[in-house]
Backbone bond lengths (Angstrom), bond angles and torsions (degrees), N, CA, C in turn:
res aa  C-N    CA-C-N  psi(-1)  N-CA   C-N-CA  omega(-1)  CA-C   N-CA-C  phi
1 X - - - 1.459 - - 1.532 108.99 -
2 X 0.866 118.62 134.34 1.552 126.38 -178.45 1.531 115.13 -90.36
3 X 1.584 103.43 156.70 1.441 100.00 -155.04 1.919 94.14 -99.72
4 X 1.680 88.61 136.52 1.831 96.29 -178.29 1.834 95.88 -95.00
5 X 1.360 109.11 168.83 1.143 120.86 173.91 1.466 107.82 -141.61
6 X 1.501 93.21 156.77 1.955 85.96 -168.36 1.682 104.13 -114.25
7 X 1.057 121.21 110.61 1.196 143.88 -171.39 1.738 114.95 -96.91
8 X 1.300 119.60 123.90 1.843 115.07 173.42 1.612 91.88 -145.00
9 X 1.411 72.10 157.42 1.411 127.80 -179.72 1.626 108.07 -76.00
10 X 1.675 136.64 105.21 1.338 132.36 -173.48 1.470 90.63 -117.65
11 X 1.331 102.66 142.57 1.492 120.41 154.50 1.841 113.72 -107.30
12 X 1.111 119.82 162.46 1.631 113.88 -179.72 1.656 77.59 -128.79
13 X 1.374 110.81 124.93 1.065 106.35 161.88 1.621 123.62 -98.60
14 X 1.625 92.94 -23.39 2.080 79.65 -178.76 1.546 92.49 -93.12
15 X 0.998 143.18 31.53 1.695 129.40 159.31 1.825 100.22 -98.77
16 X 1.797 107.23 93.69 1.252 110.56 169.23 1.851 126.71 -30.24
17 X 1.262 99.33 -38.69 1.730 107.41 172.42 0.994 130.71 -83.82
18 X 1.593 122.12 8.08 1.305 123.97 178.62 1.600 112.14 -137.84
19 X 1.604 91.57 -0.62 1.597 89.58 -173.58 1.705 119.10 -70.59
20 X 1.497 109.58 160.54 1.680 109.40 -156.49 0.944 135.68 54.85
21 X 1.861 122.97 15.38 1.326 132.30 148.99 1.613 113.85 -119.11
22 X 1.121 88.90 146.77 1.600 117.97 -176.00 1.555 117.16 -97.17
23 X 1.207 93.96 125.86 2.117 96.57 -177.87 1.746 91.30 -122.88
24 X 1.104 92.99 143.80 1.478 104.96 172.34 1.319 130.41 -106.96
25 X 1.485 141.01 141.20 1.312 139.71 -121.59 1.303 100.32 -164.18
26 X 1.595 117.44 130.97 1.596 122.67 159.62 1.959 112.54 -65.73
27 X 0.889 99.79 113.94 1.465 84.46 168.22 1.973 115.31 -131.12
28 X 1.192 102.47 129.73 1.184 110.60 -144.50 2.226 100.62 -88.13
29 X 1.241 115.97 15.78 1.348 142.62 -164.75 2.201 89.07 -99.26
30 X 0.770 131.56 70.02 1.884 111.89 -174.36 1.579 92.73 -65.60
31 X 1.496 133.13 -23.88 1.582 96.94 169.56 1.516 149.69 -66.67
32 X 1.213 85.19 6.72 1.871 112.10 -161.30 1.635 87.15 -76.82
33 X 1.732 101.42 126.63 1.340 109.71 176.95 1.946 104.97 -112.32
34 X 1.389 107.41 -161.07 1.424 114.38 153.58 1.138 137.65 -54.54
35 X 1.301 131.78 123.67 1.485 128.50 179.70 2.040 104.23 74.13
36 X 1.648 102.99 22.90 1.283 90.17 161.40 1.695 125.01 -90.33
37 X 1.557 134.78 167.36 1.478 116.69 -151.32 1.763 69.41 -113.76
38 X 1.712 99.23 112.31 2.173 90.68 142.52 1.003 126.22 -143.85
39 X 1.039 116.59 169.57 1.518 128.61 -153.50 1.949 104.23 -99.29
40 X 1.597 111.32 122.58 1.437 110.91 -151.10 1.455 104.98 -151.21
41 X 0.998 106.31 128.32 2.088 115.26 157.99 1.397 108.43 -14.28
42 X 1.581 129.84 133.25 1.094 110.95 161.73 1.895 97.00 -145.40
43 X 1.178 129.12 120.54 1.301 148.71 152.38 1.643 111.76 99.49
44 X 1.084 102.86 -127.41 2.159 98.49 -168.10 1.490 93.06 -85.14
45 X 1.535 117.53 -48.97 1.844 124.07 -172.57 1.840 106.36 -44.82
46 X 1.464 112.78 -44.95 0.952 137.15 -132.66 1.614 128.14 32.51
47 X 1.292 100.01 84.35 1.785 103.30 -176.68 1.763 117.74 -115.75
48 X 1.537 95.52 106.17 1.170 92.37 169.65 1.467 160.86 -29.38
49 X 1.636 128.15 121.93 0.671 106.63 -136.20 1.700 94.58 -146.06
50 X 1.314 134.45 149.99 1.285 126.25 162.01 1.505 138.20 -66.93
51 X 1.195 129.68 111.90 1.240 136.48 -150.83 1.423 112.63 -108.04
52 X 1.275 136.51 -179.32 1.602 140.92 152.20 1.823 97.10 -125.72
53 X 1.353 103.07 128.73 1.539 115.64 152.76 1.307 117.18 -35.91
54 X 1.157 166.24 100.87 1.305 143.65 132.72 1.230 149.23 -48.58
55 X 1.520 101.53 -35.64 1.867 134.16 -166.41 1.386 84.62 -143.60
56 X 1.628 102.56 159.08 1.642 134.93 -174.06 1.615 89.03 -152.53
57 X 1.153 104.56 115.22 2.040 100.40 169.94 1.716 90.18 -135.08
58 X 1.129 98.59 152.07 1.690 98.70 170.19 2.012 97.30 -137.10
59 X 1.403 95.67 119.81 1.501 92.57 173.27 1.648 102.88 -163.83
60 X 1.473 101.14 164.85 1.388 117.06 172.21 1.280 117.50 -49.50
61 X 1.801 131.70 142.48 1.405 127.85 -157.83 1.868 100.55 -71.04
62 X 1.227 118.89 -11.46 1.511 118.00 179.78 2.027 107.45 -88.11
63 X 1.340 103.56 -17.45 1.825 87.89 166.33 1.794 95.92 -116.51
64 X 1.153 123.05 38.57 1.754 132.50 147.52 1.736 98.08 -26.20
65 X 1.448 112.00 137.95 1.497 116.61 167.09 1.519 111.71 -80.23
66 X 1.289 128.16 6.79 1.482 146.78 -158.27 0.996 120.98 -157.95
67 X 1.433 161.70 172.16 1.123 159.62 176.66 2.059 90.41 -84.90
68 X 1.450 102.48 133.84 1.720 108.98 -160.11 2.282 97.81 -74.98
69 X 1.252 94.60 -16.55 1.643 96.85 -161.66 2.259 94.15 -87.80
70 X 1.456 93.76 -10.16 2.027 90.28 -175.58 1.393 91.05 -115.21
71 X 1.408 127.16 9.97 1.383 114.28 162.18 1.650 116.08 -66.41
72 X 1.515 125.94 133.45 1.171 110.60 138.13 1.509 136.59 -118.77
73 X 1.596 114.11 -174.99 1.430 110.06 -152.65 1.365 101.92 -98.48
74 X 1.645 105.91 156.05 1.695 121.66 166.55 1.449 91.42 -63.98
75 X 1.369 97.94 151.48 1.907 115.10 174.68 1.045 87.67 -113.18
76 X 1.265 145.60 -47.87 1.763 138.84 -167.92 1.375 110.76 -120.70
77 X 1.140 112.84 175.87 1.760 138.33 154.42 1.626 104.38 -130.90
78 X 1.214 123.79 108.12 1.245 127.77 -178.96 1.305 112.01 -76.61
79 X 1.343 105.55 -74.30 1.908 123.52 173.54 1.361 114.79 -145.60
């Protein structure tokens, strides 16, 4: 059986420059649904930042929504 990984979709909504785009993120939590708040990497600095879930995909690192090696990871699950 091959190994799935659970992959979402974050929006930052109070970061004016990123709001209404979605970056996608390993997060290593599989209960983390939609509209959960976590705390995540965001750009070259990588400085954390509060996010909303958008997307929940769970799949093998070869159907990744991203190339699996420029993914980065959730640091938290808030709520």
């Amino acid at each position: 059986m091959e190994e799935k990984f659970c992959f979402v979709a974050v929006e930052f909504i109070n970061d004016p420059n990123v709001v209404g785009l979605k970056y996608w993120y390993l997060c290593a939590d599989e209960t983390v649904c939609v509209n959960s708040v976590v705390l995540a990497p965001l750009g070259r600095h990588n400085n954390e930042q509060q996010g909303l879930v958008r997307e929940v995909r769970f799949a093998p690192d070869y159907e990744a929504p991203f190339p699996i090696h420029l993914i980065k990871s959730i640091k938290k699950v808030i709520k």
